[in-house]
C-alpha positions in Angstrom: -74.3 131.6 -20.8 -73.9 128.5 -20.7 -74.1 127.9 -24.2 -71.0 130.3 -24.5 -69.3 128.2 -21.0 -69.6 125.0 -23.5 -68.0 126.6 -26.6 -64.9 128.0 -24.8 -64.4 124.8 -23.6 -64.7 123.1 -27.0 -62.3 125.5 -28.5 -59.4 125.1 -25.6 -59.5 121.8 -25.7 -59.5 122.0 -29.6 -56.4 124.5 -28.8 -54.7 121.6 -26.7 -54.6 119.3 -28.8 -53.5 120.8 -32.1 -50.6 121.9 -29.2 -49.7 118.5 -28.3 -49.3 117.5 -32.1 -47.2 120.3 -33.0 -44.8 119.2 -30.1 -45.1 115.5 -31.3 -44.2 116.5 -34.8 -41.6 118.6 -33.4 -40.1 115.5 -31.4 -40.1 113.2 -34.6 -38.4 115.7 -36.7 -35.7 116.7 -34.8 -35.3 112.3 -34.1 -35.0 111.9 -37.5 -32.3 114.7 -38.0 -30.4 113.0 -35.3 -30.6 109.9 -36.9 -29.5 111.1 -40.2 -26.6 113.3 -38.7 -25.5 110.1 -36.9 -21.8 108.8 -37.8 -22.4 106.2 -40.3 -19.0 104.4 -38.4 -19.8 100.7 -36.9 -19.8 100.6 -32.9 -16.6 99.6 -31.2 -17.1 95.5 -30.7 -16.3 94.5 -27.1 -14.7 91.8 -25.6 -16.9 88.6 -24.3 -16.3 87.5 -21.1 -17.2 84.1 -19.7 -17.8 82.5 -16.4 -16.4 79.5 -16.0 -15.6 76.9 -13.1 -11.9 76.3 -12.1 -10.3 74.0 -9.9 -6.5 73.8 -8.7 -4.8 70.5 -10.0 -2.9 68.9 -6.6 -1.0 65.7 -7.1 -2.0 63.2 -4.5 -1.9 59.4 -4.3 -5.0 57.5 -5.4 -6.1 54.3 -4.5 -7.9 53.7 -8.7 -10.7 51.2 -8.3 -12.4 49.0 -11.3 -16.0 47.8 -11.5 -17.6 44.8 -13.5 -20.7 42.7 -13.0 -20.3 39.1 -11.3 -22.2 36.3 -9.7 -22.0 35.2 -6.6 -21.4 31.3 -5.8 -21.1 28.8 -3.1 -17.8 27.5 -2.5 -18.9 24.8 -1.2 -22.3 22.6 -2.6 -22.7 19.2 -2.4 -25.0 17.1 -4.7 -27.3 14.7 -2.6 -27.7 11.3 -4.7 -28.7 7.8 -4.4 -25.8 5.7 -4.0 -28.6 3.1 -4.6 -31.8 2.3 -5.6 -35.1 1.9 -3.6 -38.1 3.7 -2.3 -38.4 6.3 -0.1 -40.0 5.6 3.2 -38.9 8.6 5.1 -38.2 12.4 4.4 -36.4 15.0 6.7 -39.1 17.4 8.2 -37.2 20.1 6.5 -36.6 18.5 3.2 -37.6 21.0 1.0 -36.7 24.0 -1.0 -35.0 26.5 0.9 -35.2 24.0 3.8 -32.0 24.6 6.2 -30.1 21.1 7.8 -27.2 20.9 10.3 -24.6 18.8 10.3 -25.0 14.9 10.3 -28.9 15.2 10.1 -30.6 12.3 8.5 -32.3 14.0 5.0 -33.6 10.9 2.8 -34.5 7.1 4.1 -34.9 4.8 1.6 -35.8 0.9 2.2 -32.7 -0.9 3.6 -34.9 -4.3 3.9 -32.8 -5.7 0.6 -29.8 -4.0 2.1 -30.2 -5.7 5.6 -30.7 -9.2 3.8 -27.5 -8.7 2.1 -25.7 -7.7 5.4 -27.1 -10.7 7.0 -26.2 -13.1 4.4 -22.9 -11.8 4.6 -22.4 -12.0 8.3 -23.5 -15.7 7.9 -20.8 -16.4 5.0 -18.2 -14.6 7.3 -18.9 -17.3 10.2 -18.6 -20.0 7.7 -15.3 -18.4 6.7 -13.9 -18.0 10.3 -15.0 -21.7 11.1 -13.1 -22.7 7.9 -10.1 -21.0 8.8 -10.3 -22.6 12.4 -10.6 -25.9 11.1 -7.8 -25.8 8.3 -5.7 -24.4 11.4 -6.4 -27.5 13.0 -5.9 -29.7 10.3 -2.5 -27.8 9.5 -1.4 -28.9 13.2 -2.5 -32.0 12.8 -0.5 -32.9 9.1 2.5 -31.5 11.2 2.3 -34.1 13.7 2.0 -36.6 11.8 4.5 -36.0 9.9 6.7 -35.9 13.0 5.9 -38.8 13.8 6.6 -40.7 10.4 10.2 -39.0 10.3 10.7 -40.5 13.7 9.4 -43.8 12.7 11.6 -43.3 9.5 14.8 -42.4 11.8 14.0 -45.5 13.8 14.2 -48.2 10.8 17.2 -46.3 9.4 18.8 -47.3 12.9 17.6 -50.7 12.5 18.7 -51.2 9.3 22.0 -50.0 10.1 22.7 -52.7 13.2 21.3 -55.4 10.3 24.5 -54.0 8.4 26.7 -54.1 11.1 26.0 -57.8 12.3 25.6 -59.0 9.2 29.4 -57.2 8.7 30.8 -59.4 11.6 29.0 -62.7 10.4 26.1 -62.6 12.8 23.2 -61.8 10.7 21.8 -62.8 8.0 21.1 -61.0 4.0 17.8 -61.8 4.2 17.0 -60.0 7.7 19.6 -57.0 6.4 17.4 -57.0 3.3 13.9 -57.0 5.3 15.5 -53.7 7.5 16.4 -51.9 4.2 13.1 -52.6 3.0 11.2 -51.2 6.0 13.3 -48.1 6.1 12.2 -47.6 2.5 8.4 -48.0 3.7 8.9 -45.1 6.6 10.1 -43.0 3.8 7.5 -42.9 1.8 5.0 -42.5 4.8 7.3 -39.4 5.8 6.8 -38.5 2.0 3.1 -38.8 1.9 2.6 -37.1 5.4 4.9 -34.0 3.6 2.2 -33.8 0.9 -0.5 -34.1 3.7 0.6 -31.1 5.0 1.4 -28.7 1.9 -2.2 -29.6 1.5 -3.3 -29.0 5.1 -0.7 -25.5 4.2 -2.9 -24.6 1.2 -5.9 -25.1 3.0 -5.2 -22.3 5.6 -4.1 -20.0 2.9 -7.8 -20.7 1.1 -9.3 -20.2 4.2 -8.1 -17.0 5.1 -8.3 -15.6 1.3 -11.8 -17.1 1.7 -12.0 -15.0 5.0 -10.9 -12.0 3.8 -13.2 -12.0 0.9 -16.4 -13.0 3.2 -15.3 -8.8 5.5 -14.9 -7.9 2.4 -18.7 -8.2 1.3 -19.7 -7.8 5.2 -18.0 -4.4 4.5 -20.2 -3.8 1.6 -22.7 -4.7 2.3 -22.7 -2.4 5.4 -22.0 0.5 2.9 -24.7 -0.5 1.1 -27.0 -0.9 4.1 -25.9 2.8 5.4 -26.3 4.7 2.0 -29.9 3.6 2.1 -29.9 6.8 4.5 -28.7 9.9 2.9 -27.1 12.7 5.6 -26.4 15.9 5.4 -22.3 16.6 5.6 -22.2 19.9 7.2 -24.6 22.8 7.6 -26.4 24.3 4.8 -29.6 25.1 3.0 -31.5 22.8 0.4 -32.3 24.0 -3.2 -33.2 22.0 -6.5 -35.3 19.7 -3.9 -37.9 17.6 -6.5 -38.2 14.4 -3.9 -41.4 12.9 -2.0 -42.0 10.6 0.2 -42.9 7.1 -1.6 -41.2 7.6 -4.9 -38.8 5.0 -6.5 -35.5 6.6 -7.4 -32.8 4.8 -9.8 -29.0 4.5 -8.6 -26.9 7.7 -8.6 -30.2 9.8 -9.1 -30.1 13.4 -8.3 -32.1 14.3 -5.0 -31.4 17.6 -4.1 -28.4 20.1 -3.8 -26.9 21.2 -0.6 -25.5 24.9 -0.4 -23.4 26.4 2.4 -24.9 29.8 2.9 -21.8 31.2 4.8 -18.8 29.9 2.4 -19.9 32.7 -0.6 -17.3 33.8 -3.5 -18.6 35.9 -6.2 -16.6 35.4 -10.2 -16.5 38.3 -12.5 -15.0 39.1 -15.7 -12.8 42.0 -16.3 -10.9 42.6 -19.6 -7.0 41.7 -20.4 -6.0 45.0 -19.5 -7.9 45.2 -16.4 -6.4 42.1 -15.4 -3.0 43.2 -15.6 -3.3 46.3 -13.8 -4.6 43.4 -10.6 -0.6 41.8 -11.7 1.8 42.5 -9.0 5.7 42.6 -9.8 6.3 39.0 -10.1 3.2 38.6 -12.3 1.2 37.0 -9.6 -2.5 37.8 -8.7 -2.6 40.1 -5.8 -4.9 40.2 -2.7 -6.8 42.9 -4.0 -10.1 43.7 -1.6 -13.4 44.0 -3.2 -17.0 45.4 -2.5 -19.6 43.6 -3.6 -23.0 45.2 -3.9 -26.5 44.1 -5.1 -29.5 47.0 -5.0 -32.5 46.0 -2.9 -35.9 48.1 -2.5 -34.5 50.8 -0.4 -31.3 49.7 0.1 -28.0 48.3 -1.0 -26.8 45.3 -0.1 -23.1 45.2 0.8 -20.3 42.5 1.4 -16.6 42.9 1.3 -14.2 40.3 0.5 -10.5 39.9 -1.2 -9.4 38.0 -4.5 -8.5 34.6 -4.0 -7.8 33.1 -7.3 -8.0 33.6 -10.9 -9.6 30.8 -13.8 -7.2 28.5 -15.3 -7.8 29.3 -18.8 -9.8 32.3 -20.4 -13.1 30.5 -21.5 -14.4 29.1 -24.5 -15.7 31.8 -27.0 -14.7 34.3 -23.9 -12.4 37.4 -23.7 -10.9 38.6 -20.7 -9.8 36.7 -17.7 -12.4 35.3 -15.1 -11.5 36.6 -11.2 -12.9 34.6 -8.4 -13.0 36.7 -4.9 -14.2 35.1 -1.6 -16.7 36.9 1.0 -16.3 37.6 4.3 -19.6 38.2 5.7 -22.0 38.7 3.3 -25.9 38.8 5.0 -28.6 38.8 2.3 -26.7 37.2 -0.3 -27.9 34.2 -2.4 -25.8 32.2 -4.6 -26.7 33.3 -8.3 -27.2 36.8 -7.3 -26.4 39.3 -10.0 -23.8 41.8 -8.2 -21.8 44.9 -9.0 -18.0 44.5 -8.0 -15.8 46.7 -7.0 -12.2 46.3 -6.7 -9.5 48.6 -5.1 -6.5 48.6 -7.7 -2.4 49.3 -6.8 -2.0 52.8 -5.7 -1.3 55.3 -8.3 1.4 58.4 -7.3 1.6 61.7 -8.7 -1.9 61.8 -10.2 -3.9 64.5 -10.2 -8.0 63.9 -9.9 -10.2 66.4 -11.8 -14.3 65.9 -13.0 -14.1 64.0 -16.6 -15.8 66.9 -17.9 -12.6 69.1 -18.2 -10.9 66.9 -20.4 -11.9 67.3 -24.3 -11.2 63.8 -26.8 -8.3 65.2 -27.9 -6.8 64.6 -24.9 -5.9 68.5 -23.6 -7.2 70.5 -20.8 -8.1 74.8 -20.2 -5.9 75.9 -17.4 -6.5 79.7 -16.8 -3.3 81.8 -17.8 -2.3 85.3 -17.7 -5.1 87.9 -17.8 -7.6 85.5 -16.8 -7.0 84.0 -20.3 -7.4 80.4 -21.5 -4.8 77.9 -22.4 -4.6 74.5 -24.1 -2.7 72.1 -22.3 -1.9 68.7 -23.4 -2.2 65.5 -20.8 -1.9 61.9 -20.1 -4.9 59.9 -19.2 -4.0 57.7 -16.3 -7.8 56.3 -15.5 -11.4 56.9 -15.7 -12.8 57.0 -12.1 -16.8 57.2 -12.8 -17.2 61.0 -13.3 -13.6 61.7 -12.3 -10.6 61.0 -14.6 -7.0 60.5 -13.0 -4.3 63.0 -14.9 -0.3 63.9 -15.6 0.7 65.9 -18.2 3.7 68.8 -17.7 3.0 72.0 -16.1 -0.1 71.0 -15.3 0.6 70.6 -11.6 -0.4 74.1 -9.3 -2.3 75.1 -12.7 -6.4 76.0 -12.0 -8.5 73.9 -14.8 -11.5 74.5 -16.6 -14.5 72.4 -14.9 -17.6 71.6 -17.1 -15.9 73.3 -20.7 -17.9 74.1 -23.8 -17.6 74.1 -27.2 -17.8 78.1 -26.8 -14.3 78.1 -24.7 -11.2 77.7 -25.9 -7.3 79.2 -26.2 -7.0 82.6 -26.1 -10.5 83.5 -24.5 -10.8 85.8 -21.2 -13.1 84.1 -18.9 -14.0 85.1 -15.2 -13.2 82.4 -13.0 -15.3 81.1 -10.1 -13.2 79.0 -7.9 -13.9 74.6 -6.4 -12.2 73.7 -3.2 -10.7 70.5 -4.3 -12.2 68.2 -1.8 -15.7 69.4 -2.7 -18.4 67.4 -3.0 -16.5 64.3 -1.3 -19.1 64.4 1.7 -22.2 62.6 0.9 -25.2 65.0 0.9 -27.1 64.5 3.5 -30.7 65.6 4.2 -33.2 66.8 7.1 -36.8 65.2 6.3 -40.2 66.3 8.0 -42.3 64.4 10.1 -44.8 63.4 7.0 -41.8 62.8 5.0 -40.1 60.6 7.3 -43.1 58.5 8.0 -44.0 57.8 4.2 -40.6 56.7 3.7 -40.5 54.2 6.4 -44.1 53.1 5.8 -42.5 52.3 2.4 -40.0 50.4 3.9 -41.9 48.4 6.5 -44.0 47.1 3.5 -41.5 46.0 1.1 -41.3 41.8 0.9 -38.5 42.0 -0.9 -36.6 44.0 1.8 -34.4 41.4 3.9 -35.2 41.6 7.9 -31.7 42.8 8.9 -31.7 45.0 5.8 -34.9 47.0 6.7 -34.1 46.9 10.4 -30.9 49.0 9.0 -32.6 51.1 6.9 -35.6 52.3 9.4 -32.6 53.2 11.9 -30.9 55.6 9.2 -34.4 57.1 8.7 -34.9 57.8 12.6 -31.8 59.6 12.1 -31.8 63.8 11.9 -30.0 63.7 8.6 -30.3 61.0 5.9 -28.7 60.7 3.1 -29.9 61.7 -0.2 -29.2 58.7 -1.9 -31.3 56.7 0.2 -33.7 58.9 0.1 -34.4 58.6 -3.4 -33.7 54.6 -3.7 -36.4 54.5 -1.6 -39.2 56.9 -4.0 -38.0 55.3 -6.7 -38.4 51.9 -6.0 -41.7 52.6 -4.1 -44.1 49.5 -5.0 -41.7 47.4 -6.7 
């Protein structure tokens, strides 16, 4: 039985399957058929349809803006030299690199022990001067008397020699006592002449003196100079750099000590080309007040300053291009003179612009704007400016018009697209985002150990980061300049 239990099963299986490949060659055959009855006619090609980005084209006014790289200087420095030689005996306490002075503060003393000799001698040569003068004074009063006197005497013999004349007219005197009086008058003459000379000489005297005077405050004067730049000052507030002096060295007339920089007086110069430079040309062709931003990339932050331009180079520059801008600062914490900086420079408005992405312009200068049937269209334009990743447009028709953002090379005229529609102000908030409590504290670790990181800077930067929201850009200065 159960022999005969085993075989039935054998042969139903053995039934089953020959079943199942009858129905499988039943299935392929009749695929086959249907193949080969199939219309040999190619399928109906359909229509592709692309997604694409548009954006409305508004015409607003915009404020274009034009970067280049500058340095920033100190409009005011002052060279600290030795007007004279000698050694130094005393040094400032903060006489030193980076060392900061106030106004009037006594920097560098150098000996004045040759300098106080000269002073002295010369105080002593301007008492011998004023005694001079004194006594030529006298001397000059003294020729004038006398000279009085021997034109009275002269005045009295003329007198005398006139009554001689007169008796000796009516018979009463005599030739010889006429002759005597003529004679005497002649005498008081020449004593008036001599006393004349005595006095152009007493005259000439005084006028030696008081050259002689002048001459002796003239060296007094000097000689304090000289006594006074033995001690070099500092002129007005500032910070030291280039400082190479020590106490007991000899320095040489005119030698270069150390260079004084006013911190707070900062102007950054930067290059821009011809045609930049014009578009900064007002009306009249002058130079307009145009305000700038000047930044300089720190771990973790930016540093920022504004200011305005204030003048532009007199001539272009040997083996230069371009014209040379100089723009003063306003408050500018952080800074440094010879910092590298970007600038940033707010341009005349523009009017009637329209600002799209750069991407939906191609380099022939056209544009997509969706048409009828969702179809594109090829529409030519004028490039006003390039604004970073956005471009500044007119071109007719264009205006009201929705434009292709981000095209391909796989769009073009004619082709159906399905558009998904950008607000135009999109994107103009900054993106801003919410850390965790780990996140937040590595970030701020980060900053709190940064050396490079200026006090005020980093005081800024941990309060953006206590903030809820922070924005992304400062989120990733900060990874990225991690450690360095």
């Amino acid at each position: 039985m159960r022999f005969l239990r085993q075989s039935l099963v054998g042969v139903f299986l053995a039934f089953l399957t020959l079943a199942l490949i009858f129905v499988a060659v039943q299935l392929i055959t009749s695929a086959v058929q249907e193949a080969l009855n199939r219309d040999s006619e190619p399928p109906e090609a359909r229509e592709r349809i692309f997604a694409v980005s548009v954006q409305p084209a508004e015409l607003e006014t915009v404020t274009p803006y034009l970067e280049a790289f500058g340095e920033v200087q100190s409009r005011r420095r002052l060279e600290l030299r030795a007007a004279l030689g000698g050694r130094v005996i005393a040094l400032a306490d903060d006489f030193e690199d980076g060392g900061v002075v106030s106004t009037g503060e006594i920097l560098v003393q150098l000996d004045p022990a040759d300098a106080q000799s000269a002073l002295d001698r010369a105080k002593s040569d301007l008492l011998d001067a004023q005694f001079e003068e004194r006594d030529a004074e006298r001397s000059l009063l003294l020729a004038q008397d006398e000279l009085n006197s021997a034109e009275a005497q002269a005045a009295l013999r003329g007198r005398a020699m006139q009554r001689q004349k007169d008796l000796q007219s009516r018979g009463v005197g005599t030739p010889a006592a006429a002759e005597e009086a003529e004679l005497a008058e002649a005498v008081a003459q020449q004593a008036v002449l001599a006393r004349r000379i005595a006095l152009a000489q007493a005259e000439s005297r005084v006028d030696q003196a008081t050259t002689l005077l002048a001459r002796a405050r003239i060296t007094l004067e000097a000689a304090e100079r000289d006594l006074d730049d033995m001690t070099v000052r500092a002129r007005f507030a500032g910070t030291l750099t280039d400082v190479t002096l020590v106490e007991g060295r000899l320095v040489a007339a005119n030698e270069k000590l150390a260079e004084l920089v006013d911190p707070n007086a900062l102007e950054v110069a930067f290059r821009v080309s011809t045609a930049q430079f014009v578009r900064l040309l007002d009306a009249e062709g002058d130079l307009i007040n145009a305000p700038v931003t000047v930044s300089l990339e720190v771990t973790g932050a930016d540093l920022k300053a504004t200011g305005r331009i204030s003048r532009d180079s007199g001539s272009a520059g040997e083996g230069q291009t371009g014209r040379l801008i100089y723009a003063r600062l306003d408050d500018a914490p952080g800074f440094k003179p010879g910092d590298f900086v970007t600038v940033t420079v707010q341009e005349q408005p523009l009017d009637n612009v329209v600002r799209l992405p750069s991407s939906v312009l191609d380099s022939a200068g056209t544009v997509l704007v969706l048409g009828p049937d969702d179809r594109l269209e090829a529409l030519p334009v004028q490039l006003i400016r390039r604004q970073g990743d956005e471009v500044l447009l007119r071109g007719d028709g264009l205006v009201g018009r929705e434009v292709v953002v981000g095209r391909t090379p796989l769009l073009g005229g004619g082709v159906r697209v399905r558009p998904l529609r950008i607000e135009a102000n999109a994107g103009a908030e900054q993106d801003m985002v919410e850390l965790s409590d780990e996140q937040r504290a590595q970030l701020m670790a980060r900053v709190e150990a940064s050396d490079q990181m200026p006090k005020d800077v980093k005081a800024r930067v941990l309060g953006q980061l206590n903030e809820v929201r922070v924005p992304a850009s400062l989120v990733r200065s900060i990874e990225t300049r991690a450690g360095g």
